[in-house]
C-alpha positions as a Markdown table, in Angstrom:
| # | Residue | x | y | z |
|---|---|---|---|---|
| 1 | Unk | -19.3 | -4.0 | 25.0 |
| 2 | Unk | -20.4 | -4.7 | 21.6 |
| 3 | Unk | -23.8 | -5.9 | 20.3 |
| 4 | Unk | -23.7 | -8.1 | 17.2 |
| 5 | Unk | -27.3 | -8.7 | 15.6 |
| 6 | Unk | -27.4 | -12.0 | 13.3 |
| 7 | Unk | -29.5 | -12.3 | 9.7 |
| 8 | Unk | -31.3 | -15.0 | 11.8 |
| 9 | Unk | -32.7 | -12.3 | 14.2 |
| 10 | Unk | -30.3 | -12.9 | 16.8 |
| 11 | Unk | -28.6 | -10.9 | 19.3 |
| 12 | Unk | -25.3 | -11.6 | 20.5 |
| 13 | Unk | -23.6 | -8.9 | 23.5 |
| 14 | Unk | -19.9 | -9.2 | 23.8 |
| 15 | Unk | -19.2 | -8.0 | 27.2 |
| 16 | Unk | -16.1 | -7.4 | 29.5 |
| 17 | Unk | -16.5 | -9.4 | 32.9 |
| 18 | Unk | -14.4 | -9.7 | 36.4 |
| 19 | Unk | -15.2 | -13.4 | 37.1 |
| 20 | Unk | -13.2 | -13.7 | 40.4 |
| 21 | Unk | -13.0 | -9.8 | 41.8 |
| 22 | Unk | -9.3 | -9.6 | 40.6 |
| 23 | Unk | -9.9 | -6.5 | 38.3 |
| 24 | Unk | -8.9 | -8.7 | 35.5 |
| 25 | Unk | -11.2 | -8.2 | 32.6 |
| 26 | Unk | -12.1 | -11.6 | 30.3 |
| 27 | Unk | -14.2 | -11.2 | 27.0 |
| 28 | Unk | -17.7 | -13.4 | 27.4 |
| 29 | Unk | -20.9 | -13.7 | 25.1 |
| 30 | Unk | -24.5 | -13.6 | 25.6 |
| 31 | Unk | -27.6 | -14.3 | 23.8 |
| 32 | Unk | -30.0 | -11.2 | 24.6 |
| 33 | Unk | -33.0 | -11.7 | 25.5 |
| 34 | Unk | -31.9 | -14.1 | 28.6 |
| 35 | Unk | -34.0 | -15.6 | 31.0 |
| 36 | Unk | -32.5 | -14.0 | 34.5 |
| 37 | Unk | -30.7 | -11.3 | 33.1 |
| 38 | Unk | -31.7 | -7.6 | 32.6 |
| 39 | Unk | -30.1 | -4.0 | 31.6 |
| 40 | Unk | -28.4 | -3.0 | 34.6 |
| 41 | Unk | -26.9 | 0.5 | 33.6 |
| 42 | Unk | -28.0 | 2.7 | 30.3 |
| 43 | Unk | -26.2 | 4.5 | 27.6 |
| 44 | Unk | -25.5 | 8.1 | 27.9 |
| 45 | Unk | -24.8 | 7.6 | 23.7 |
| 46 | Unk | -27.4 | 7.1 | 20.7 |
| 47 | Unk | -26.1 | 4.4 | 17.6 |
| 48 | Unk | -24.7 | 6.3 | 15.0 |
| 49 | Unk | -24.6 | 5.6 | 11.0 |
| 50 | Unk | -20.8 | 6.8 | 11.0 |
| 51 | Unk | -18.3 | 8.1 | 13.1 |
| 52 | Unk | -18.3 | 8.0 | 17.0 |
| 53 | Unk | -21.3 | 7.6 | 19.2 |
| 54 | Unk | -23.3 | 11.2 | 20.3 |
| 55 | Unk | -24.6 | 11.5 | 23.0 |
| 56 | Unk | -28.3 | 11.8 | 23.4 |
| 57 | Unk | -30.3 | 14.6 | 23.0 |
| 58 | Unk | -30.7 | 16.4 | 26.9 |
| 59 | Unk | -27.6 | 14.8 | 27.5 |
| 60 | Unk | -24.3 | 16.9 | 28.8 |
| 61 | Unk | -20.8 | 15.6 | 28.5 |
| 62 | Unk | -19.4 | 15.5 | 32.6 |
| 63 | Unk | -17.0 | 18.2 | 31.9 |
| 64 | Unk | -19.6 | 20.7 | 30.8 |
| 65 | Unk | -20.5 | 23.9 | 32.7 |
């Protein structure tokens, strides 16, 4: 998924979607906020200014003790 936020104020998600249940990923966009749709599932990671997303404060990777 990638987000892409226009001069115009704008907010564009790029997402991967299984259309037809065939496990075959195709690449859609859509204009957030959308009538009908909401956030389904949040981000374990916080935005970073460089590198690789962190993950957020509280936050354990799964293969922690």
């Amino acid at each position: 998924m990638a987000r892409h936020d226009w001069a115009d104020g704008r907010v564009i998600y790029k997402v991967a979607v299984d259309l037809d249940g065939s496990t075959s990923t195709v690449s859609r966009f859509y204009p957030w906020p959308q009538q009908g749709l909401r956030r389904a599932h949040g981000s374990g990671s916080e935005p970073s200014a460089s590198g690789p997303p962190t993950l957020a404060a509280g936050r354990r990777s799964v293969d922690s003790a």
